[in-house]
MMTF fields as JSON, N, C-alpha, C and O atoms, coordinates in Angstrom:
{
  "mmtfVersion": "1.0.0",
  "mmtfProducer": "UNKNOWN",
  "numBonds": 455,
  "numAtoms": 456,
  "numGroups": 114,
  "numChains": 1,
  "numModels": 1,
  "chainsPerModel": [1],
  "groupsPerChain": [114],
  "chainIdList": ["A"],
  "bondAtomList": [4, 2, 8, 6, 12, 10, 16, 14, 20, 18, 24, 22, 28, 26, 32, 30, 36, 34, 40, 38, 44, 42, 48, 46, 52, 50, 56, 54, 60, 58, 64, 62, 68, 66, 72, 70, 76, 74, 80, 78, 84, 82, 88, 86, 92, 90, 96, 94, 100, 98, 104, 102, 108, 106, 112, 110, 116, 114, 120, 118, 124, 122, 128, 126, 132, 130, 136, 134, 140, 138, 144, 142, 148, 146, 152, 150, 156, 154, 160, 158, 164, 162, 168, 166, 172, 170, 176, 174, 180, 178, 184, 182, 188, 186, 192, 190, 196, 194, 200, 198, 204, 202, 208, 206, 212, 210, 216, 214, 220, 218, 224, 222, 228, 226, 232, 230, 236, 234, 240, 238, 244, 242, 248, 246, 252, 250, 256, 254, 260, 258, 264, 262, 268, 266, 272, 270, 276, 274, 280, 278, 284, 282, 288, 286, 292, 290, 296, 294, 300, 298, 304, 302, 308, 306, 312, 310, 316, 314, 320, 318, 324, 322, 328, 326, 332, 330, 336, 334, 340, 338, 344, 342, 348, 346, 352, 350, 356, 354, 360, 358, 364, 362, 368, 366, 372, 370, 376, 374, 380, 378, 384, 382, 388, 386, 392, 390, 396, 394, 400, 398, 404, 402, 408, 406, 412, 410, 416, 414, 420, 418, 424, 422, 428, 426, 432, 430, 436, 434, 440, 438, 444, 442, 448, 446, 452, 450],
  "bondOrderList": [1, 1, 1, 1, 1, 1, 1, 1, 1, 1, 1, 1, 1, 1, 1, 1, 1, 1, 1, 1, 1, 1, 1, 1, 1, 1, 1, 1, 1, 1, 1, 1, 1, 1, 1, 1, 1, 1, 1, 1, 1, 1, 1, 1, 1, 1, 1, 1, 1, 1, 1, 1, 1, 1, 1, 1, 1, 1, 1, 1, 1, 1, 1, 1, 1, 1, 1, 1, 1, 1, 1, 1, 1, 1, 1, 1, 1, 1, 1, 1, 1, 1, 1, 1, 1, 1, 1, 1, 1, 1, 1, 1, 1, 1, 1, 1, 1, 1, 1, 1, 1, 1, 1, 1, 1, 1, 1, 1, 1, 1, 1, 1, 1],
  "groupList": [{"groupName": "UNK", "atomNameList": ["N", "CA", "C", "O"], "elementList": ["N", "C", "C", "O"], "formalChargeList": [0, 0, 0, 0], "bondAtomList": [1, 0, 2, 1, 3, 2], "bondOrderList": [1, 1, 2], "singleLetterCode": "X", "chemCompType": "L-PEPTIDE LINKING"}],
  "groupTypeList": [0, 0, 0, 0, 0, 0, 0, 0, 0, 0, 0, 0, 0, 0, 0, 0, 0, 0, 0, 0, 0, 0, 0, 0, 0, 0, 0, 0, 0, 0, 0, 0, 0, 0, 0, 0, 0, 0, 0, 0, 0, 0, 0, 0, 0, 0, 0, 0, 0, 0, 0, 0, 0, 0, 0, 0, 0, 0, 0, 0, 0, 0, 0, 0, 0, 0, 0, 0, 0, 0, 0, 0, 0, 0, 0, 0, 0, 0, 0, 0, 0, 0, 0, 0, 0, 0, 0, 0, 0, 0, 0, 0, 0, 0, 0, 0, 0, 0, 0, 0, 0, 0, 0, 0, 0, 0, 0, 0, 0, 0, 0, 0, 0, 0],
  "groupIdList": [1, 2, 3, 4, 5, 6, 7, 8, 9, 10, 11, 12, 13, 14, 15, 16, 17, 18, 19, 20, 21, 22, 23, 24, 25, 26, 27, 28, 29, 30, 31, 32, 33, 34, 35, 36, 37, 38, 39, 40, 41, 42, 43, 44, 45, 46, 47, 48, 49, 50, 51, 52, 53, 54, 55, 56, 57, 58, 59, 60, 61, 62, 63, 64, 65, 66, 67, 68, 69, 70, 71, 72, 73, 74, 75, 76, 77, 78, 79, 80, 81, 82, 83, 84, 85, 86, 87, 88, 89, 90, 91, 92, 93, 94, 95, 96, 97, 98, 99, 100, 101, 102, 103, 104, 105, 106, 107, 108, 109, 110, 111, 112, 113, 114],
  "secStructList": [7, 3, 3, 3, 3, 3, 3, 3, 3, 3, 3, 3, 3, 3, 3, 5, 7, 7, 7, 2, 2, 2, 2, 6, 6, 6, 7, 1, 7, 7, 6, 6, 1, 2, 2, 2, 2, 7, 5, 7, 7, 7, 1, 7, 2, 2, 2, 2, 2, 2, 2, 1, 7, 2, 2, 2, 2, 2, 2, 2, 2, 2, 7, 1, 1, 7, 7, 3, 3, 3, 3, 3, 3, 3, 3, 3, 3, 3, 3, 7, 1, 7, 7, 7, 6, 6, 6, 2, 2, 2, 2, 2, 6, 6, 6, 2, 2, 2, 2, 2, 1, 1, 7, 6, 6, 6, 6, 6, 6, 6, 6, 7, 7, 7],
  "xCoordList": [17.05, 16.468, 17.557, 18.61, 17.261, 18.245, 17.341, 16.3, 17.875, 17.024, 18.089, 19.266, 17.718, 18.178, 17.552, 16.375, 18.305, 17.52, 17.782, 18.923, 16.577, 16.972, 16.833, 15.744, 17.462, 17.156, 15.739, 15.662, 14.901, 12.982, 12.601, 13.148, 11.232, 9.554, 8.843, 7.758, 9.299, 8.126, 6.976, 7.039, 5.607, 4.554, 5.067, 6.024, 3.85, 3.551, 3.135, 1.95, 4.103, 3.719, 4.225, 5.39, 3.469, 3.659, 3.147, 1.993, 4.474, 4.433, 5.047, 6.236, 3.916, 3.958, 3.857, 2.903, 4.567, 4.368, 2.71, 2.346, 1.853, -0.046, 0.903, 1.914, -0.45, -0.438, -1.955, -2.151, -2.371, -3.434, -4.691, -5.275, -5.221, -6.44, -5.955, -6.114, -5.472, -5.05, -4.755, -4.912, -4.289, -4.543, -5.776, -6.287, -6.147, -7.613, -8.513, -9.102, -8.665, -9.683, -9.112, -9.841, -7.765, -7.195, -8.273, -8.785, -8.228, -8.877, -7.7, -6.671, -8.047, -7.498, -5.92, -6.063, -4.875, -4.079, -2.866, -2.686, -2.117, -0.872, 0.0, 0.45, 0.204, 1.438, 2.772, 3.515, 3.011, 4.438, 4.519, 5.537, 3.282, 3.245, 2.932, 2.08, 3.257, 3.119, 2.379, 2.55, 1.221, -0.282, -0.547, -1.332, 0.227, 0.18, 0.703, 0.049, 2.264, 3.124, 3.349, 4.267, 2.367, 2.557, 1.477, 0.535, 1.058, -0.12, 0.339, 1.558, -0.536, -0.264, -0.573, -1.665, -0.43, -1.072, -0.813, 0.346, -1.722, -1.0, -2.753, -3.851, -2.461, -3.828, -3.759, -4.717, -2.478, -2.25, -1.97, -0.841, -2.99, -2.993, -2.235, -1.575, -2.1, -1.859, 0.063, 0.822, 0.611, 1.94, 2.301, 3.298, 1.162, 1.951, 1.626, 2.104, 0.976, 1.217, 2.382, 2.818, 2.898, 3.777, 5.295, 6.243, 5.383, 6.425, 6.482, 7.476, 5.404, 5.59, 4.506, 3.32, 5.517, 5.471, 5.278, 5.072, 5.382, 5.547, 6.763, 7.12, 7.896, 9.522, 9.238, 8.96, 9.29, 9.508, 8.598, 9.204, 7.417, 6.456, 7.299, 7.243, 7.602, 8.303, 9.656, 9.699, 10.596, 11.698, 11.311, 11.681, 10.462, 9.987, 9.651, 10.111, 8.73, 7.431, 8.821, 8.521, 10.358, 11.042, 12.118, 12.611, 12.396, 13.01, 12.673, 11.558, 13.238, 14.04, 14.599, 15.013, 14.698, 12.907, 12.268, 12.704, 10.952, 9.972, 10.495, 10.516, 10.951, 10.87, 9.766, 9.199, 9.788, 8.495, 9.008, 9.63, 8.67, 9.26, 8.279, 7.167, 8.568, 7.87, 8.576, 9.8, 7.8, 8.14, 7.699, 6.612, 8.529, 7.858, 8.838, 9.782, 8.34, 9.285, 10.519, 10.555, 11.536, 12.855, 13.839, 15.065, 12.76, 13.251, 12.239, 11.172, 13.186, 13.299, 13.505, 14.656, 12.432, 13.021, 12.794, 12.028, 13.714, 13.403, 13.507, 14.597, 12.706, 12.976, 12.194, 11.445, 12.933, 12.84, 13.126, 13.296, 13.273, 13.451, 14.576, 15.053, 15.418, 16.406, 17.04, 16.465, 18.065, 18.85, 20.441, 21.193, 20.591, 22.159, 23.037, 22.698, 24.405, 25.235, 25.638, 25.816, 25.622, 25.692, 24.918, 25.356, 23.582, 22.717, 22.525, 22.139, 23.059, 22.846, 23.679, 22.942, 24.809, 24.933, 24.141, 24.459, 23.031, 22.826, 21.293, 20.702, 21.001, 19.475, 20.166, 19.404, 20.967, 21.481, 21.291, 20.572, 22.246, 22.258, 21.07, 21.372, 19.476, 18.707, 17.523, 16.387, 17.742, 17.577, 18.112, 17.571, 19.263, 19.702, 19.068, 18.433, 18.908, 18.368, 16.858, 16.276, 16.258, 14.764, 14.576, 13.807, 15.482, 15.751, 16.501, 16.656, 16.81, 17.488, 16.055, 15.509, 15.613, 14.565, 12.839, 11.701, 13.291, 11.86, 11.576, 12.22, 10.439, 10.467, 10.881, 10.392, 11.826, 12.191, 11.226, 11.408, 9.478, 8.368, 7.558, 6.876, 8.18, 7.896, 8.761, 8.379, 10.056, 11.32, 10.958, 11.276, 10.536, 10.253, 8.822, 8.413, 8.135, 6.816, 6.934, 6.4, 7.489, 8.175, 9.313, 10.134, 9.781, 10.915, 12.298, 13.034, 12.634, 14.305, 14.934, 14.227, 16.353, 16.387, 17.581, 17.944, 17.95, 19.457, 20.458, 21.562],
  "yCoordList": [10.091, 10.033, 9.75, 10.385, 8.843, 8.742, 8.975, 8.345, 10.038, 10.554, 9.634, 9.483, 9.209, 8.622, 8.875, 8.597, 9.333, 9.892, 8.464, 8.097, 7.723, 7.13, 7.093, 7.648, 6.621, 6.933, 6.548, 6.105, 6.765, 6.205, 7.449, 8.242, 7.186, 8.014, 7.583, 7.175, 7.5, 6.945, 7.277, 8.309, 6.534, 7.038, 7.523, 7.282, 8.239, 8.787, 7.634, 7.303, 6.986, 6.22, 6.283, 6.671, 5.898, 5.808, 4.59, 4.238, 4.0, 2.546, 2.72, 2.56, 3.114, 3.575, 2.547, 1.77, 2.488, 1.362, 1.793, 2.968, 0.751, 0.851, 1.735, 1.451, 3.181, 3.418, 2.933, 1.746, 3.11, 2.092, 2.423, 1.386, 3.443, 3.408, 2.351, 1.147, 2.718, 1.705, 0.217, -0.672, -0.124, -1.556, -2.207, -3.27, -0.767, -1.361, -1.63, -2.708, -0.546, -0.747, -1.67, -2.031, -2.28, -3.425, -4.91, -5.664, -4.744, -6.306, -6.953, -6.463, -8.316, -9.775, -9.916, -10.547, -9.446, -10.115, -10.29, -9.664, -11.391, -11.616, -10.404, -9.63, -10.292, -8.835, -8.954, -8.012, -10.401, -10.049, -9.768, -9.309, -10.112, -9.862, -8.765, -8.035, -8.318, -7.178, -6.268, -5.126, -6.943, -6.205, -6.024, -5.158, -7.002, -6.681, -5.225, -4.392, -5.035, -3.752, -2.528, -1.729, -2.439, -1.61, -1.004, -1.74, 0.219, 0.557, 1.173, 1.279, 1.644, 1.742, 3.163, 3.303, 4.343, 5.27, 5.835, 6.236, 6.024, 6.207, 6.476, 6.259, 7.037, 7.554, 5.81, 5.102, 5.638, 4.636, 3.25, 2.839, 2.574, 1.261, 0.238, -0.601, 0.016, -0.66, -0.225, -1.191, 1.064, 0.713, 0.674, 0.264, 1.211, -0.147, -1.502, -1.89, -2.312, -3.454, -4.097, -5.24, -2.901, -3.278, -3.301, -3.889, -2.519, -2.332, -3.234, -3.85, -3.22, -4.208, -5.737, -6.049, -6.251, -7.913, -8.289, -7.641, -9.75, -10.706, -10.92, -10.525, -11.554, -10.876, -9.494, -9.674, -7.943, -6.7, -7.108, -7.157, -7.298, -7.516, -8.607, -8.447, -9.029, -10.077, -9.565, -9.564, -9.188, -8.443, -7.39, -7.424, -6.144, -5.209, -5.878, -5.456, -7.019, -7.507, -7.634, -7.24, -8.158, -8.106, -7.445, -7.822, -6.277, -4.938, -4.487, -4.828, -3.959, -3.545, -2.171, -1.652, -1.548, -0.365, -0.249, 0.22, -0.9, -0.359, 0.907, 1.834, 1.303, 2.629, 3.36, 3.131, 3.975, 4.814, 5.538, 6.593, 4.795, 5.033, 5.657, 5.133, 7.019, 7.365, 7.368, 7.248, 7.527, 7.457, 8.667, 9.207, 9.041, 10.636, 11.204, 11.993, 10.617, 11.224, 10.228, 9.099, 11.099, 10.262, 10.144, 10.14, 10.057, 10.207, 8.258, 7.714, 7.942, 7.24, 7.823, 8.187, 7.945, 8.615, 7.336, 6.528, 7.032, 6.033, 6.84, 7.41, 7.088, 7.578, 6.4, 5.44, 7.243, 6.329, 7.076, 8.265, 6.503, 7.257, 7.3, 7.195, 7.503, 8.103, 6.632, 5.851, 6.382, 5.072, 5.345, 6.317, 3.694, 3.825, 4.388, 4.293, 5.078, 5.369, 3.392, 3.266, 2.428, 1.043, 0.835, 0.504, 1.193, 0.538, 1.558, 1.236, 2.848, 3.999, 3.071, 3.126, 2.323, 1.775, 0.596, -0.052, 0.098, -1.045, -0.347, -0.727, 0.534, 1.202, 2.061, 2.183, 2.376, 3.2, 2.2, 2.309, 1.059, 0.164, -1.073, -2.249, -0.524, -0.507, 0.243, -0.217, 1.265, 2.241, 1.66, 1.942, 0.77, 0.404, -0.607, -0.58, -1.841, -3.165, -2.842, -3.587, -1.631, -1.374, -1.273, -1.939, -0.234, 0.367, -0.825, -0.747, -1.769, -3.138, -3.986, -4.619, -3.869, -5.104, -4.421, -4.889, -3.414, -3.232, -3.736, -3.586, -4.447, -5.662, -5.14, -4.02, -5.568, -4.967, -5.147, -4.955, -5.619, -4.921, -3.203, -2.336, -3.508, -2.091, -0.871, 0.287, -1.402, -0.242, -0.411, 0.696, -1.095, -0.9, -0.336, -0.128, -0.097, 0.761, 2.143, 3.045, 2.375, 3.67, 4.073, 4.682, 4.01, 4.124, 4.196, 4.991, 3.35, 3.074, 1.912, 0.921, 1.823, 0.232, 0.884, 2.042, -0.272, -0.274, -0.817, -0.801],
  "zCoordList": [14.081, 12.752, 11.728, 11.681, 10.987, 9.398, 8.155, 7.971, 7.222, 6.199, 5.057, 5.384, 4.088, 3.397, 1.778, 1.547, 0.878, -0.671, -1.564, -1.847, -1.961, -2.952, -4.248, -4.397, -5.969, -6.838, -7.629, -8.776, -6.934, -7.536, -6.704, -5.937, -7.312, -6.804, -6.138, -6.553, -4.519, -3.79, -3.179, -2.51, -3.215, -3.198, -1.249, -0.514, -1.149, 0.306, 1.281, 1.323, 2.096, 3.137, 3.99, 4.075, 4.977, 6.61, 7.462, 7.704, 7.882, 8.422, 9.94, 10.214, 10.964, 12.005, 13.114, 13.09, 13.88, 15.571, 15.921, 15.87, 16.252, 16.49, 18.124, 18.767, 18.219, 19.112, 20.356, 20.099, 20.813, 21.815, 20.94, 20.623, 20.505, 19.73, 18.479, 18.682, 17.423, 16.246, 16.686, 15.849, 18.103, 18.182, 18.177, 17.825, 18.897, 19.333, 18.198, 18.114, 17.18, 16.349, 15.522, 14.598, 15.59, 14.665, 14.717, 13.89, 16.462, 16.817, 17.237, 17.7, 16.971, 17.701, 16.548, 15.501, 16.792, 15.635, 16.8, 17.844, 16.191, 16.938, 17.319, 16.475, 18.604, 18.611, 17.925, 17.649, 17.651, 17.234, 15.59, 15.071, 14.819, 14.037, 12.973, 13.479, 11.69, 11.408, 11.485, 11.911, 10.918, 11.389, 12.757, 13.144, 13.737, 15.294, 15.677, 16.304, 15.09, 15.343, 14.508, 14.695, 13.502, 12.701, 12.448, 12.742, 11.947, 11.245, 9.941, 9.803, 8.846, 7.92, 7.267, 7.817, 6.494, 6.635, 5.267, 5.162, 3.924, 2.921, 2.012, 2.524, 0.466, 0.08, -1.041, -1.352, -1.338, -2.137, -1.76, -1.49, -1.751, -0.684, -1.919, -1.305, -3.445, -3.866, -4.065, -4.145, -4.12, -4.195, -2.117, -1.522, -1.637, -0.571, -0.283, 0.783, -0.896, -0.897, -1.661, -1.523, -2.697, -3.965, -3.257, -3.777, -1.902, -1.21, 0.031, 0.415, 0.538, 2.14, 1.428, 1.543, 0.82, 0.633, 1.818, 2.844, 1.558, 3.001, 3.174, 4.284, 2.333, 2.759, 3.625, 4.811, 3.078, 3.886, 5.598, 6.669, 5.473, 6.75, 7.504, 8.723, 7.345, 7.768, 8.87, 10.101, 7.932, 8.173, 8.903, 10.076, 8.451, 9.566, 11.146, 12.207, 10.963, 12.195, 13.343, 14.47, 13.178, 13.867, 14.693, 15.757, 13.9, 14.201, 15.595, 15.99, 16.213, 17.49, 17.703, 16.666, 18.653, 18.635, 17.226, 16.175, 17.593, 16.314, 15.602, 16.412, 14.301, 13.838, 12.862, 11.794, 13.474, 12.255, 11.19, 11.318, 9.773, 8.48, 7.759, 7.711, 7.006, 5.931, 4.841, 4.881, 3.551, 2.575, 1.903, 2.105, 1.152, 0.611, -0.837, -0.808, -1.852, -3.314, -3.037, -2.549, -3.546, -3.438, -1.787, -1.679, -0.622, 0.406, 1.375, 1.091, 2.317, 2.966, 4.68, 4.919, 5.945, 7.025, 7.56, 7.036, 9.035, 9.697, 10.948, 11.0, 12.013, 13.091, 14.603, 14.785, 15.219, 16.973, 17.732, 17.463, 19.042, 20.502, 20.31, 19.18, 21.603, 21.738, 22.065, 22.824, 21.533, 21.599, 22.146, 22.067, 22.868, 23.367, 22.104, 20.924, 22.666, 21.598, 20.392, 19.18, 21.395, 20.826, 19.274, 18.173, 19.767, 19.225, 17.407, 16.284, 18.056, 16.33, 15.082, 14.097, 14.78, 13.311, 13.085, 12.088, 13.888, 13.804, 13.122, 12.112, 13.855, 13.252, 11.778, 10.819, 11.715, 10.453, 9.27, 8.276, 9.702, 8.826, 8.738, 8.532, 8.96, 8.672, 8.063, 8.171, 7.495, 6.493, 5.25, 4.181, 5.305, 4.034, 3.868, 2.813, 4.664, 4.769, 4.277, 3.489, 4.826, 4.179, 2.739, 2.045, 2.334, 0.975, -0.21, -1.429, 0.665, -0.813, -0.622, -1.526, 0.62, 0.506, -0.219, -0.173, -0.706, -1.913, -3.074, -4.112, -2.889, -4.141, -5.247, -5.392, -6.416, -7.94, -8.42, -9.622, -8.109, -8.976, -8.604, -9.149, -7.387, -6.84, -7.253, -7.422, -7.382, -7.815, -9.49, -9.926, -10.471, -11.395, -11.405, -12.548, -10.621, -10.999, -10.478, -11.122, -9.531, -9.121, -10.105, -9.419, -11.51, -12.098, -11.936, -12.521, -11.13, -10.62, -10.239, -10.052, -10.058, -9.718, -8.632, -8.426, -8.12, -7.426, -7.997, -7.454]
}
């Protein structure tokens, strides 16, 4: 797990790897694509659209082990399985890659910038 505090208010989300029910009730969508590998879980559907653009979906749909990210106030978690000792700065230093790639209309409606 990498917990990461950033300076904004982020709404409550959860951008989770589909487990076999959530694919299922997804339907027909490409696996490699976002809506293929992700599900979505949040009360506020419009600041997450304000956060997972098509840049972020994009960038997520390709990531390596899928991580399951919430969002919660001024916190960022990214967690996964248990990974080679290799592979931990490469997932670290994607916590940051998440946290620059939030659209600046989203970091300006949440009140903060980078």
């Amino acid at each position: 797990c990498v917990l990461c505090e950033v300076p904004f208010r982020l709404p409550a989300l959860q951008i989770t790897p589909h487990n076999r029910l959530s694919l299922a009730r997804q339907g027909r969508v490409d696996p490699t694509s976002f809506e293929g590998r992700y599900r979505i879980v949040t009360r506020d559907t419009v600041s997450a659209d304000a956060i997972l653009d098509t840049g972020m979906k994009a960038w997520l749909a390709q990531l390596e082990p899928l991580p399951r990210i919430e969002l919660s106030q001024r916190w960022v978690l990214f967690h996964t399985g248990l990974l080679p000792a290799d592979d931990i700065p490469e997932f670290v230093t994607s916590v940051f890659m998440f946290v620059i790639r939030i659209p600046d209309d989203a970091l300006v409606r949440f009140g903060g910038t980078l």
